[in-house]
Predicted model as a PDB file, atoms N, CA, C, CB and O in Angstrom, pLDDT in the B-factor column:
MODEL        1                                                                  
ATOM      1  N   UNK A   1     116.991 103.136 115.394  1.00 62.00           N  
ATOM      2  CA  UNK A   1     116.178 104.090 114.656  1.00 62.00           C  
ATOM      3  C   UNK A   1     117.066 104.792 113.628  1.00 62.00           C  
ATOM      4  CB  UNK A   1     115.506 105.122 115.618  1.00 62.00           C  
ATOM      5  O   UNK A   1     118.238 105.088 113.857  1.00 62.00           O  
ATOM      6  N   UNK A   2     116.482 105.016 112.574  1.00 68.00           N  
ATOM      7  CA  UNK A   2     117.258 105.652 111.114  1.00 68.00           C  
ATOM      8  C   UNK A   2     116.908 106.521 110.737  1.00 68.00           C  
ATOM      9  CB  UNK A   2     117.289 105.074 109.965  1.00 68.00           C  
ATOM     10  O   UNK A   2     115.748 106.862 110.967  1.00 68.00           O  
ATOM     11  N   UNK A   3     117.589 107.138 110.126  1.00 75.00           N  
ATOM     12  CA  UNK A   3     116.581 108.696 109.435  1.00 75.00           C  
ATOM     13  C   UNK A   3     115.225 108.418 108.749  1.00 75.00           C  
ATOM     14  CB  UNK A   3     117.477 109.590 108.019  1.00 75.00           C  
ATOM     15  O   UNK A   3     114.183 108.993 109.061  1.00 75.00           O  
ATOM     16  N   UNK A   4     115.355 107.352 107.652  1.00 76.00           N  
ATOM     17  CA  UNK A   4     114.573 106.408 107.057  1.00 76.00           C  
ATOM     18  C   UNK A   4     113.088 105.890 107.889  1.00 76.00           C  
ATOM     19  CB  UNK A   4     115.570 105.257 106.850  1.00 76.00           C  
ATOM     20  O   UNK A   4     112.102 105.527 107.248  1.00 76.00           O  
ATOM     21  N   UNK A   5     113.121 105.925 109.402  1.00 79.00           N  
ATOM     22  CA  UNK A   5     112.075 104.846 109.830  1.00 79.00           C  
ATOM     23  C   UNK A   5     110.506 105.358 108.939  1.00 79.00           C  
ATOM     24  CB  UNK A   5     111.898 104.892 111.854  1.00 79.00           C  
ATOM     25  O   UNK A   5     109.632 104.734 108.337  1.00 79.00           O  
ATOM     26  N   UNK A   6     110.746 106.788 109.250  1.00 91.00           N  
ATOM     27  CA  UNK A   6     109.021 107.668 108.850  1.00 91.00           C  
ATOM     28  C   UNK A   6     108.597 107.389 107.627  1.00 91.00           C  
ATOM     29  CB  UNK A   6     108.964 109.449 108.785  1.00 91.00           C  
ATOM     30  O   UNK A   6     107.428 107.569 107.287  1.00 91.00           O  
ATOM     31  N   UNK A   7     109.675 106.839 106.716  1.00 95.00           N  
ATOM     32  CA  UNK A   7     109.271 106.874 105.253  1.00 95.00           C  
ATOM     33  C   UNK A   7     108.453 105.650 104.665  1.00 95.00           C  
ATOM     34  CB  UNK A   7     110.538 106.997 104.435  1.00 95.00           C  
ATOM     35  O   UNK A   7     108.474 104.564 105.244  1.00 95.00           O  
ATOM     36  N   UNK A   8     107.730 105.855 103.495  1.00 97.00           N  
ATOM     37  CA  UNK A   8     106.826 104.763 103.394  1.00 97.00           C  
ATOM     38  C   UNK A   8     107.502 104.983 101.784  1.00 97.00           C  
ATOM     39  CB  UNK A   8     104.910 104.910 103.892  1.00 97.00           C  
ATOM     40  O   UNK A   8     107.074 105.988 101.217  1.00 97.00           O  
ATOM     41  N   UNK A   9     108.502 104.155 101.008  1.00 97.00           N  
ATOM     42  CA  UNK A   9     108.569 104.407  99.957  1.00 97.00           C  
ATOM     43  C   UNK A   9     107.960 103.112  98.863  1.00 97.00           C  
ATOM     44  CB  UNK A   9     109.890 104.836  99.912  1.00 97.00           C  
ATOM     45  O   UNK A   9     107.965 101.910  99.130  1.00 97.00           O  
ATOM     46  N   UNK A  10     107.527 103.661  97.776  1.00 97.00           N  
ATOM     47  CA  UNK A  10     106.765 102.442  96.817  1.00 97.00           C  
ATOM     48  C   UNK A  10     107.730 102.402  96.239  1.00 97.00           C  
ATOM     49  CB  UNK A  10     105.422 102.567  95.883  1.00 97.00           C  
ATOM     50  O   UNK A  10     108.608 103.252  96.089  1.00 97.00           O  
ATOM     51  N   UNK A  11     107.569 100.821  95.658  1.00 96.00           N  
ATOM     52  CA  UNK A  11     107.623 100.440  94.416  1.00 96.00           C  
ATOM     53  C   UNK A  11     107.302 100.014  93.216  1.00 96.00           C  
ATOM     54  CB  UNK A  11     107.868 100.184  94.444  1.00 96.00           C  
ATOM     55  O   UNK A  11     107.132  98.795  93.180  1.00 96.00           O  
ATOM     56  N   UNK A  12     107.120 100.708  91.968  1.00 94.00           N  
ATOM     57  CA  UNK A  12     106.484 100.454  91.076  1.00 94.00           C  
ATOM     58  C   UNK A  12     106.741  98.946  90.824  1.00 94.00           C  
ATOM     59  CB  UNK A  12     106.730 101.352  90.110  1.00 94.00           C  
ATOM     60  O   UNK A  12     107.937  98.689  90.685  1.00 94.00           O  
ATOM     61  N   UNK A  13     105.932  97.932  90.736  1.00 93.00           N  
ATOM     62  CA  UNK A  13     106.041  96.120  90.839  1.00 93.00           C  
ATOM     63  C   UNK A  13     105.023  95.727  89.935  1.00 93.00           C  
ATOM     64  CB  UNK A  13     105.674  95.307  92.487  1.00 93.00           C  
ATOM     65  O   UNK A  13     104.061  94.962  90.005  1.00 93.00           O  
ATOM     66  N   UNK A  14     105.665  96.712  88.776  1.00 89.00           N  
ATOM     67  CA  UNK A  14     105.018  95.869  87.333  1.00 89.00           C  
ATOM     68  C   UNK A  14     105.885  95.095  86.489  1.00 89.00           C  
ATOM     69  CB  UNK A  14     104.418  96.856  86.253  1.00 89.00           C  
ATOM     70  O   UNK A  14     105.554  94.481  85.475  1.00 89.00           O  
ATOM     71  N   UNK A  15     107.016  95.182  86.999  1.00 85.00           N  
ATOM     72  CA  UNK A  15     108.190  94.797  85.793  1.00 85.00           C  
ATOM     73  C   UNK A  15     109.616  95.290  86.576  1.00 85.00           C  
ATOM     74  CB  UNK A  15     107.916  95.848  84.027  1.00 85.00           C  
ATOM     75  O   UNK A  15     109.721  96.341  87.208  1.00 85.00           O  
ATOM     76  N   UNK A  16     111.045  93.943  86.318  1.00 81.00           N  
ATOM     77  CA  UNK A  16     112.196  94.036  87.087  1.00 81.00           C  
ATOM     78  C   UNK A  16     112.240  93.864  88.663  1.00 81.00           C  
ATOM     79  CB  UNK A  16     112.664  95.221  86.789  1.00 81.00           C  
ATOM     80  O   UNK A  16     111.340  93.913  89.502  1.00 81.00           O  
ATOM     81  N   UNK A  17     113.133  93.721  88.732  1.00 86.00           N  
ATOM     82  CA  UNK A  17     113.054  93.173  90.278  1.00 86.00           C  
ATOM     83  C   UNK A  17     113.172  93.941  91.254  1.00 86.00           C  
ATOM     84  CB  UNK A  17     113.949  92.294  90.626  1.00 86.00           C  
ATOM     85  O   UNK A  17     114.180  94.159  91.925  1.00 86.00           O  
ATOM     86  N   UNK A  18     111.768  94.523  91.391  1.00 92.00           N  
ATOM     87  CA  UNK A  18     111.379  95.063  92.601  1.00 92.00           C  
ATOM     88  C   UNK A  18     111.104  94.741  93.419  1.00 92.00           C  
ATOM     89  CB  UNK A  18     110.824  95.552  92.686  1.00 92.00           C  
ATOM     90  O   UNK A  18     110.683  95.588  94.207  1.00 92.00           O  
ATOM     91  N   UNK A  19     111.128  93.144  93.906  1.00 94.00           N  
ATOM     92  CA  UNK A  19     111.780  92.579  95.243  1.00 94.00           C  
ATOM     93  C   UNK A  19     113.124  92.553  96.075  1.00 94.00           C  
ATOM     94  CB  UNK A  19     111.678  91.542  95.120  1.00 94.00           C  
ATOM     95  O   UNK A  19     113.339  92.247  97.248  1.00 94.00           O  
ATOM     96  N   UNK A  20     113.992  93.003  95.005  1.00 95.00           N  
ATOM     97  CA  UNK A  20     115.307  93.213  95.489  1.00 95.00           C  
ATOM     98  C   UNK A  20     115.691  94.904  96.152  1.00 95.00           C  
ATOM     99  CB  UNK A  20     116.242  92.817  94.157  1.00 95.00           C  
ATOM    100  O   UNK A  20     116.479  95.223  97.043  1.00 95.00           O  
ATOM    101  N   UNK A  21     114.764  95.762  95.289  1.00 95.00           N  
ATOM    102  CA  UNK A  21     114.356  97.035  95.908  1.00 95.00           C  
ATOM    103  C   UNK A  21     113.543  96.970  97.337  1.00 95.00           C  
ATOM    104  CB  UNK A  21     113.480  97.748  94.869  1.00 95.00           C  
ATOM    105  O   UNK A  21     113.862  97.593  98.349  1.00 95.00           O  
ATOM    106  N   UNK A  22     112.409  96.070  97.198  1.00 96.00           N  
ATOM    107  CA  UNK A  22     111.712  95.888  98.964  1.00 96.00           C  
ATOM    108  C   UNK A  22     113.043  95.581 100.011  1.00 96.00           C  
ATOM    109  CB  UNK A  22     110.393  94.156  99.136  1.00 96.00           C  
ATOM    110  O   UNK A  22     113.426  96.337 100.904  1.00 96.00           O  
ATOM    111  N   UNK A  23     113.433  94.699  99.765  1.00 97.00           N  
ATOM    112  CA  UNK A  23     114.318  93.989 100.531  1.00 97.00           C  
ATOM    113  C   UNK A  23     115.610  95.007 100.488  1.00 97.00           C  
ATOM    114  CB  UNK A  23     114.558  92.435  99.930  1.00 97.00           C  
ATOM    115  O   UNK A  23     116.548  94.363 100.959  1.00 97.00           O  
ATOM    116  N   UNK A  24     116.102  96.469 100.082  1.00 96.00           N  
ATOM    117  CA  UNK A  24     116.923  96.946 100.472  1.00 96.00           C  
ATOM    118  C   UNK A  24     116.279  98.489 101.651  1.00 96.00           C  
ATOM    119  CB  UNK A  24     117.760  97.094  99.139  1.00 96.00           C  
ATOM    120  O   UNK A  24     116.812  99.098 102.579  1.00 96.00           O  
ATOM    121  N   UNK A  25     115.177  98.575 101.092  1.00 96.00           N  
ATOM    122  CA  UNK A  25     114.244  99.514 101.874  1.00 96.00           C  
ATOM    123  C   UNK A  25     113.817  98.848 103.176  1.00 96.00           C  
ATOM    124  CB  UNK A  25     112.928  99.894 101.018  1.00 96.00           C  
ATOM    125  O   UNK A  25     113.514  99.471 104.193  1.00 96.00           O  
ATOM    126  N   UNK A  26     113.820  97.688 103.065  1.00 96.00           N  
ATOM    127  CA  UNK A  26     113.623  97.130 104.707  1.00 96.00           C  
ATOM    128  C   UNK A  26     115.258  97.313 105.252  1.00 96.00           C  
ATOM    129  CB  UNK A  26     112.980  95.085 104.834  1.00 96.00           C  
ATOM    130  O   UNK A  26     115.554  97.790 106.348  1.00 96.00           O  
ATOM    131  N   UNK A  27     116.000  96.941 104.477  1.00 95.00           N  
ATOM    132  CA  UNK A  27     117.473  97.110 105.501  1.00 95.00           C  
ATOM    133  C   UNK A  27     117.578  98.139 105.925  1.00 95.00           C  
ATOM    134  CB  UNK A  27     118.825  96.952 104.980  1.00 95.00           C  
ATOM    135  O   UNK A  27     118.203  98.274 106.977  1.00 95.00           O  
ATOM    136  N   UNK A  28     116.880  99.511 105.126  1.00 94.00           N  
ATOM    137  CA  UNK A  28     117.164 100.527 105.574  1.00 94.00           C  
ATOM    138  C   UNK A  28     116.500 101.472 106.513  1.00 94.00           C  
ATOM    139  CB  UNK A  28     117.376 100.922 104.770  1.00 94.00           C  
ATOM    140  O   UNK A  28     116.597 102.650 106.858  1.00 94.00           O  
ATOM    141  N   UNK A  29     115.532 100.055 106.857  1.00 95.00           N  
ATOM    142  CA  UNK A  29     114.455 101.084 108.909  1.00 95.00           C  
ATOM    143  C   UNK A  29     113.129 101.415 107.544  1.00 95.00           C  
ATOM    144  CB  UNK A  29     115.775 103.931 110.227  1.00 95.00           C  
ATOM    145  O   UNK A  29     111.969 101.384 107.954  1.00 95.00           O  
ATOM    146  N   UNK A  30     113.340 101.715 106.003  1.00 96.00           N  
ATOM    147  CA  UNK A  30     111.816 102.284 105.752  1.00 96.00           C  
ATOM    148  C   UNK A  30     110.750 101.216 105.349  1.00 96.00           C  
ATOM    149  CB  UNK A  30     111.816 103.387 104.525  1.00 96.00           C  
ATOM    150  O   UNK A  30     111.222 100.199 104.842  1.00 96.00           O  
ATOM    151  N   UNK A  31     109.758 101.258 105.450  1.00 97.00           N  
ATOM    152  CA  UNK A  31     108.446 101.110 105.015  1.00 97.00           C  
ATOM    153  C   UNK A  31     107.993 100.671 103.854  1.00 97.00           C  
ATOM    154  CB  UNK A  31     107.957 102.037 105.098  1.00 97.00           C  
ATOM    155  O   UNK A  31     106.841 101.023 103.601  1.00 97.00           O  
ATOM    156  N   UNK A  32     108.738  99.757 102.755  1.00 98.00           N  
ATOM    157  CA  UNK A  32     108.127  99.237 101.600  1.00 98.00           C  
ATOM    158  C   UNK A  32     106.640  99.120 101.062  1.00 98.00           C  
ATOM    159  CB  UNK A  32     108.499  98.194 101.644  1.00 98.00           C  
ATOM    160  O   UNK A  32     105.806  98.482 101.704  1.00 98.00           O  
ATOM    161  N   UNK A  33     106.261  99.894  99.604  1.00 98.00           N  
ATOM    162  CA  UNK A  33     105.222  99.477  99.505  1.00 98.00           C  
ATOM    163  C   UNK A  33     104.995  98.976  98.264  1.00 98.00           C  
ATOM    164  CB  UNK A  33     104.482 100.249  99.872  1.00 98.00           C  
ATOM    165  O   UNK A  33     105.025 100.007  97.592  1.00 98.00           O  
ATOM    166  N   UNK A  34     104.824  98.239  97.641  1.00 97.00           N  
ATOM    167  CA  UNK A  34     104.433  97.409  95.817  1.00 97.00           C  
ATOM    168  C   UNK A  34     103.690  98.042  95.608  1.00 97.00           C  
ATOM    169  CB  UNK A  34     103.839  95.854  95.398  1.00 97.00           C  
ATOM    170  O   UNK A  34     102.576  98.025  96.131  1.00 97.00           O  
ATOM    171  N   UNK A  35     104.139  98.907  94.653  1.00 96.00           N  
ATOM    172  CA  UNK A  35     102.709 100.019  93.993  1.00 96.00           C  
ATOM    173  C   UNK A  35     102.572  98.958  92.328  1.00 96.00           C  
ATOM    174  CB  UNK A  35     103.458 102.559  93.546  1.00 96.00           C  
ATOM    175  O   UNK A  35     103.466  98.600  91.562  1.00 96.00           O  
ATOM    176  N   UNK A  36     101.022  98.716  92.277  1.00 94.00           N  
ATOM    177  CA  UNK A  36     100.847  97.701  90.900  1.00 94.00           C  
ATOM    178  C   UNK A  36      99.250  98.621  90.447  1.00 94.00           C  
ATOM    179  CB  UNK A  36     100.606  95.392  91.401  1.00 94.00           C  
ATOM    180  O   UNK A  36      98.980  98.566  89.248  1.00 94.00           O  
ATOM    181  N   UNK A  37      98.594  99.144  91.039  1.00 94.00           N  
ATOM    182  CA  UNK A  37      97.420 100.277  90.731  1.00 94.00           C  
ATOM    183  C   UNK A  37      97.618 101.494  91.584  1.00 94.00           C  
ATOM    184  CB  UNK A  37      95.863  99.715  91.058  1.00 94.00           C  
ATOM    185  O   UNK A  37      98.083 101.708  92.703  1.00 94.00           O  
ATOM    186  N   UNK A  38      96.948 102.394  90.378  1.00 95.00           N  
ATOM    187  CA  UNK A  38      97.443 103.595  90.990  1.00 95.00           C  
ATOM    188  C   UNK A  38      96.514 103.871  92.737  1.00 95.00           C  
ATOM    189  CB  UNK A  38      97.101 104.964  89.663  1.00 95.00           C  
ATOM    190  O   UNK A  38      96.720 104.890  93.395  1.00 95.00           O  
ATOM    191  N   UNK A  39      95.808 103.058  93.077  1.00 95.00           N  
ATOM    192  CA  UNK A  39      95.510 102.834  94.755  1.00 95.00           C  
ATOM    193  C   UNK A  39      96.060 103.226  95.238  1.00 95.00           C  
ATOM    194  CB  UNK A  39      95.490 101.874  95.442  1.00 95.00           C  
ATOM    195  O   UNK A  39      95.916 104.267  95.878  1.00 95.00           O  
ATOM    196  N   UNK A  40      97.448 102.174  95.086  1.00 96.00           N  
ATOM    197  CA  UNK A  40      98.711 102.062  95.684  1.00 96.00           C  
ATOM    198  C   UNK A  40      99.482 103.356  96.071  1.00 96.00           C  
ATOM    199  CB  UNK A  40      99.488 101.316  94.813  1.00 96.00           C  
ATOM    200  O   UNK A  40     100.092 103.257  97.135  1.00 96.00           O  
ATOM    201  N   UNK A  41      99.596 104.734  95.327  1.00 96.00           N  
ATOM    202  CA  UNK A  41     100.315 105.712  95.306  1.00 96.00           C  
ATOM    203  C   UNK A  41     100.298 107.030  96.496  1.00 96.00           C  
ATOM    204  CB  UNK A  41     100.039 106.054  94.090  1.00 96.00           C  
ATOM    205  O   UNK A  41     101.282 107.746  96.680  1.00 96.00           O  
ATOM    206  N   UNK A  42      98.891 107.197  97.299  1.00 95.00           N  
ATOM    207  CA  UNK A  42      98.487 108.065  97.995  1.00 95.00           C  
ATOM    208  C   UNK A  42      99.896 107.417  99.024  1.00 95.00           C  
ATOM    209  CB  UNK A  42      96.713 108.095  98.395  1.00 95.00           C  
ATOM    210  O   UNK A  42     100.518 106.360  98.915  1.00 95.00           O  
ATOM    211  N   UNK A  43     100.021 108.403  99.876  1.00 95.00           N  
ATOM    212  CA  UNK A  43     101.071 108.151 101.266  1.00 95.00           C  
ATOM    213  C   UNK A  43     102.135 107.816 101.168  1.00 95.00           C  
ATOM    214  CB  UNK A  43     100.807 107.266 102.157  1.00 95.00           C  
ATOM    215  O   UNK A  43     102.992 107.659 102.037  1.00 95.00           O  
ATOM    216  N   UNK A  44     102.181 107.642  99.821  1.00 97.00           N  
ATOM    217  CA  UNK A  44     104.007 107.191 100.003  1.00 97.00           C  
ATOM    218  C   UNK A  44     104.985 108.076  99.771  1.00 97.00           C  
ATOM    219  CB  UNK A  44     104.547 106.106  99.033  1.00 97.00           C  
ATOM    220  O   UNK A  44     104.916 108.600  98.659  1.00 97.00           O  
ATOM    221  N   UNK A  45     106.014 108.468 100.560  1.00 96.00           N  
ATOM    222  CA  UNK A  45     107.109 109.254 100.140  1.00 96.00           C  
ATOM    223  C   UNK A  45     107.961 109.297  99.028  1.00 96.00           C  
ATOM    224  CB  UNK A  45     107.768 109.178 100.865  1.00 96.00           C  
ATOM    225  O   UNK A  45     108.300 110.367  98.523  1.00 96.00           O  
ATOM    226  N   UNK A  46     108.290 108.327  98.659  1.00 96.00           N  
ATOM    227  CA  UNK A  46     108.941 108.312  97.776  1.00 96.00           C  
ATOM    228  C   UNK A  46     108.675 107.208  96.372  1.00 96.00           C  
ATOM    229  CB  UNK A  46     110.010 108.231  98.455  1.00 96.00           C  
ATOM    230  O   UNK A  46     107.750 106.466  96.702  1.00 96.00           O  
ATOM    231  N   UNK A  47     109.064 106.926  95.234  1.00 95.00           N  
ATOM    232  CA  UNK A  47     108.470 105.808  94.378  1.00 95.00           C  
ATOM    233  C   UNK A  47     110.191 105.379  93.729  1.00 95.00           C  
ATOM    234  CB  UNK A  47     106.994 106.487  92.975  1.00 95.00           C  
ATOM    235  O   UNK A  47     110.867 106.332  93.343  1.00 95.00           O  
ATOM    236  N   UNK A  48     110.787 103.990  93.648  1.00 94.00           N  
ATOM    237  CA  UNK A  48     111.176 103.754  93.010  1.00 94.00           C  
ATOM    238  C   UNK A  48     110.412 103.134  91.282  1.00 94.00           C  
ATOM    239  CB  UNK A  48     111.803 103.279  93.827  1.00 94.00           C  
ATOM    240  O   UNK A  48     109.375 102.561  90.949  1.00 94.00           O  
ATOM    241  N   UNK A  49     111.520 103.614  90.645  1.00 90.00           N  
ATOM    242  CA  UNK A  49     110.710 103.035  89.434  1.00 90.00           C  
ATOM    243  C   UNK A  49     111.665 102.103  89.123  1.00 90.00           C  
ATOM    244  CB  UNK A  49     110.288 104.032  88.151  1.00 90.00           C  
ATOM    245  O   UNK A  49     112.665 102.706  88.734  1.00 90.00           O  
ATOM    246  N   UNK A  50     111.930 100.195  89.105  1.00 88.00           N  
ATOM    247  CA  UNK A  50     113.022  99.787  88.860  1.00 88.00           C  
ATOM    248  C   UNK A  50     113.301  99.355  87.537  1.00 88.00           C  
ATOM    249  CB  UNK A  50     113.240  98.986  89.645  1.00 88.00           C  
ATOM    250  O   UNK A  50     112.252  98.877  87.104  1.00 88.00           O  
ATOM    251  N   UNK A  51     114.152  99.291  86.724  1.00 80.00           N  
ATOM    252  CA  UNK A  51     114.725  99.172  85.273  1.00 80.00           C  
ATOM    253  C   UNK A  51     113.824  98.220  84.807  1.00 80.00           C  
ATOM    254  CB  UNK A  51     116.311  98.700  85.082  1.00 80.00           C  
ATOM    255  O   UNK A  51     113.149  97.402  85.432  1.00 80.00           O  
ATOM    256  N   UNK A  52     113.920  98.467  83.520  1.00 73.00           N  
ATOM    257  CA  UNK A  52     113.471  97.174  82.824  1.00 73.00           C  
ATOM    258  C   UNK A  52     113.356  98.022  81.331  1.00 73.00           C  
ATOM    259  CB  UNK A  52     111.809  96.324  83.545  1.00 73.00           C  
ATOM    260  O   UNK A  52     113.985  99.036  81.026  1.00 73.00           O  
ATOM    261  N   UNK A  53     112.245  97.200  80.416  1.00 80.00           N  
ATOM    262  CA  UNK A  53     112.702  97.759  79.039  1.00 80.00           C  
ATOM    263  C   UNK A  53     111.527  98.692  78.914  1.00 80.00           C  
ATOM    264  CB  UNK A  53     112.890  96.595  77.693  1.00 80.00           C  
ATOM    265  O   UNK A  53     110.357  98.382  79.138  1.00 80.00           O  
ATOM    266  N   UNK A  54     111.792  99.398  78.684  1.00 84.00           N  
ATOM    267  CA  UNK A  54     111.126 100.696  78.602  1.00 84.00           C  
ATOM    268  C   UNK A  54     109.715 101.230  77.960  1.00 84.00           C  
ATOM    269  CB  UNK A  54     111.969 101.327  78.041  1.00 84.00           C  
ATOM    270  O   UNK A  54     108.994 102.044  78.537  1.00 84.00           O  
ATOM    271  N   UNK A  55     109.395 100.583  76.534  1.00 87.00           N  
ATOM    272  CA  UNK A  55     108.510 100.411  76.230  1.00 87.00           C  
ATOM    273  C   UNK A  55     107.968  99.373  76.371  1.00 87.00           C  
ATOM    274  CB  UNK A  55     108.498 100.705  75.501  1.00 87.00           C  
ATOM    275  O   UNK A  55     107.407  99.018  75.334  1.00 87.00           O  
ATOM    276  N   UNK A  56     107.844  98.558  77.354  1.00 88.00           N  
ATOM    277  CA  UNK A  56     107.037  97.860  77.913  1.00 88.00           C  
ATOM    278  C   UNK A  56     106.766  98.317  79.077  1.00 88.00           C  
ATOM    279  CB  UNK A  56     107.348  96.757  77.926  1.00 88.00           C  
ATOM    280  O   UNK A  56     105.559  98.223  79.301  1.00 88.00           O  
ATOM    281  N   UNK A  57     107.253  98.696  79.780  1.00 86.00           N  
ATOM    282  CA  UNK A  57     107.341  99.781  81.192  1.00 86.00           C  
ATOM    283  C   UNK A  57     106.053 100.585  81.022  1.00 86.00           C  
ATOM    284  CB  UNK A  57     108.855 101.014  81.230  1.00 86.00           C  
ATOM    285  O   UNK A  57     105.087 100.614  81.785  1.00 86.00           O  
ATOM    286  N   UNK A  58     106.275 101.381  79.597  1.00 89.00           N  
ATOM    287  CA  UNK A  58     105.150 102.487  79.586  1.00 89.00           C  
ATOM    288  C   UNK A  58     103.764 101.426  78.988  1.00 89.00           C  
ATOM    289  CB  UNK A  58     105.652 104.072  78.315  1.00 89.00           C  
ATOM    290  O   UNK A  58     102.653 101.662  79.465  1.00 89.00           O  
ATOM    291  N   UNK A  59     103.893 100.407  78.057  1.00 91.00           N  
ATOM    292  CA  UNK A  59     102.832  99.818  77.988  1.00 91.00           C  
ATOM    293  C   UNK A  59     101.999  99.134  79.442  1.00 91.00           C  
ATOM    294  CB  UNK A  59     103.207  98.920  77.024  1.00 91.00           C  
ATOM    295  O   UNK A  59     100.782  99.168  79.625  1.00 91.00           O  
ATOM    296  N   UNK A  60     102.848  98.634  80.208  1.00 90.00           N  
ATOM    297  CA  UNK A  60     102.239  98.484  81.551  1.00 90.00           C  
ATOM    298  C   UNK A  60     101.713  99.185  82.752  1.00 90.00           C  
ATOM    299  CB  UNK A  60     102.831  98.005  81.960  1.00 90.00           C  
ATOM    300  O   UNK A  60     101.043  98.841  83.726  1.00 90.00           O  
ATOM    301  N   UNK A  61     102.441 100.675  82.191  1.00 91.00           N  
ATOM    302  CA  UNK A  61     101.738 101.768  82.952  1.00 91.00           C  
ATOM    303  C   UNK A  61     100.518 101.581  82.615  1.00 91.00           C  
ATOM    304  CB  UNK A  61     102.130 103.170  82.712  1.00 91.00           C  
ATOM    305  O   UNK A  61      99.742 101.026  83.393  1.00 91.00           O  
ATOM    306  N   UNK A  62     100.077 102.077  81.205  1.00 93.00           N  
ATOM    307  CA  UNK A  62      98.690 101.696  80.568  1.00 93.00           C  
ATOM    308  C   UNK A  62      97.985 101.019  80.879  1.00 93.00           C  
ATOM    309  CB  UNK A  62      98.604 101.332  79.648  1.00 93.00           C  
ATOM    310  O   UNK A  62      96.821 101.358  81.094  1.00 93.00           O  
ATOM    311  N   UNK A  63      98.521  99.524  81.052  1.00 93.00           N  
ATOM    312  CA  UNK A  63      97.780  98.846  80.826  1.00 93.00           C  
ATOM    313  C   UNK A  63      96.891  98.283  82.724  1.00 93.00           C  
ATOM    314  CB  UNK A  63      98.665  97.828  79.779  1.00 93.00           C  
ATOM    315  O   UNK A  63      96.158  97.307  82.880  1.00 93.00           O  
ATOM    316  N   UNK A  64      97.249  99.120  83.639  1.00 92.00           N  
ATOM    317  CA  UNK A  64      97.380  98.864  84.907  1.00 92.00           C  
ATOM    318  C   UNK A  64      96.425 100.582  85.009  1.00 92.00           C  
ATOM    319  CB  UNK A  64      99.254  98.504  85.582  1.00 92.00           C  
ATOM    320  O   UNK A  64      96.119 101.051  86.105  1.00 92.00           O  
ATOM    321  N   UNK A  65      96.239 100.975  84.275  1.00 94.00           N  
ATOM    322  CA  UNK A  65      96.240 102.632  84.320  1.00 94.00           C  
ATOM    323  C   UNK A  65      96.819 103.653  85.381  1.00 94.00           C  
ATOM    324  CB  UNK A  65      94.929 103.007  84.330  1.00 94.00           C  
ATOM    325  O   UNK A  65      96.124 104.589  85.777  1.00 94.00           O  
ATOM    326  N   UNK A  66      98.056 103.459  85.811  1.00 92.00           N  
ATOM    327  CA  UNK A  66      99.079 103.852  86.419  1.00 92.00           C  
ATOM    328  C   UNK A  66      99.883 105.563  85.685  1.00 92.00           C  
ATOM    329  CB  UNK A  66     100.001 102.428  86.325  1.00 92.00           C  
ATOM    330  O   UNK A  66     100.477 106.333  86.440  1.00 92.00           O  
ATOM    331  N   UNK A  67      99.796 105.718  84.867  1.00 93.00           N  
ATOM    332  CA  UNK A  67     100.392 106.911  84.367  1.00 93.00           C  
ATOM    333  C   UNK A  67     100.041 107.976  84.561  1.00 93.00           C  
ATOM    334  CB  UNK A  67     100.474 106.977  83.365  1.00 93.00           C  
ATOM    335  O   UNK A  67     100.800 108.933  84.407  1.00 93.00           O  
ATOM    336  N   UNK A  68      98.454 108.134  85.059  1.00 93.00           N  
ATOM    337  CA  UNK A  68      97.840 109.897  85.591  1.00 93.00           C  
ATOM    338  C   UNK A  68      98.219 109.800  86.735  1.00 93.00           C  
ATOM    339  CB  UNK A  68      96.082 110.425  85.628  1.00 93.00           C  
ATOM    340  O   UNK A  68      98.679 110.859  87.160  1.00 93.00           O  
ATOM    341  N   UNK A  69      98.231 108.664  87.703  1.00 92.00           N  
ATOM    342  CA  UNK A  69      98.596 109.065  89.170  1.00 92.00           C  
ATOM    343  C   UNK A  69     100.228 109.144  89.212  1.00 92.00           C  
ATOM    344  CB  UNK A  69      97.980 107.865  90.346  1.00 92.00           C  
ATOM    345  O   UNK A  69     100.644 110.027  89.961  1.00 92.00           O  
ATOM    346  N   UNK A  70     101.087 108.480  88.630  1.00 91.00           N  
ATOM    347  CA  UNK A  70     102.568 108.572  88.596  1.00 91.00           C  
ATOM    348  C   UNK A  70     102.803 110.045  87.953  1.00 91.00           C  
ATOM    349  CB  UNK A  70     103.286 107.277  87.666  1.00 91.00           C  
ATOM    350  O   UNK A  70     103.583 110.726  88.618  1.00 91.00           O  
ATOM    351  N   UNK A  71     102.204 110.765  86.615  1.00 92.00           N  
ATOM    352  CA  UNK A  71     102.320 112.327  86.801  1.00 92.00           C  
ATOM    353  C   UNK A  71     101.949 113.135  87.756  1.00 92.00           C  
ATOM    354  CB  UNK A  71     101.805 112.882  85.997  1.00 92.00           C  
ATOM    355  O   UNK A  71     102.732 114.010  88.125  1.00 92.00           O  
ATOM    356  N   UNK A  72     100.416 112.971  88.467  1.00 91.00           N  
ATOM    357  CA  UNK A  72     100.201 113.270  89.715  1.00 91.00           C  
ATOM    358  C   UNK A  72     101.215 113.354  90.731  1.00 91.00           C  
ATOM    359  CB  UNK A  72      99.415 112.530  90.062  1.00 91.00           C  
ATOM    360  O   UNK A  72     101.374 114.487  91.184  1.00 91.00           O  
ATOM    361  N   UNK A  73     101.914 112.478  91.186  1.00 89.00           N  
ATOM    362  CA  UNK A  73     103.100 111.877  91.943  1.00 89.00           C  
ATOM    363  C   UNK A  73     104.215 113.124  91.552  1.00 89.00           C  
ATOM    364  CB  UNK A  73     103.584 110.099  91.330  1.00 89.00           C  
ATOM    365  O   UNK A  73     104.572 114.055  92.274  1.00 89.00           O  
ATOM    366  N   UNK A  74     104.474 112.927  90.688  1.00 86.00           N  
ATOM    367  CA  UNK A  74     105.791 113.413  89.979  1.00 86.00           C  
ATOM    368  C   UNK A  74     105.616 115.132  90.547  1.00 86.00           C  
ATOM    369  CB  UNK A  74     105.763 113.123  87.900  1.00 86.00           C  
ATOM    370  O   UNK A  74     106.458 115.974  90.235  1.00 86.00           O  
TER     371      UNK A  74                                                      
ENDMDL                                                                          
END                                                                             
């Protein structure tokens, strides 16, 4: 058991490799979740957002309509 087990953290999995983010959140006892609509966002503790190019990042927020619940979040 880890400090980590309780946590349910997302990942934003519109863009960059946010499979390599799942797969370090499982090493670490937490709870992975692929956030791709803002559905996805209720319950989770924490959100990685992983790199990539930036204005495409925010065009895919858009385009997924992800950006009121990620300020929500924030």
């Amino acid at each position: 058991m880890t400090k980590f087990d309780a946590l349910t953290v997302g990942v934003l999995a519109l863009q960059g490799d946010f499979e390599r983010h799942v797969h370090h959140i499982r090493l670490l006892g937490a709870t992975p979740r692929e956030v791709r609509t803002p559905e996805g966002l209720p319950g989770i503790d924490a959100l990685i957002i992983p790199g990539g190019e930036s204005t495409t990042m925010s065009l895919l927020m858009d385009r997924f309509g992800m950006r009121a619940g990620l300020i929500e979040l924030a």
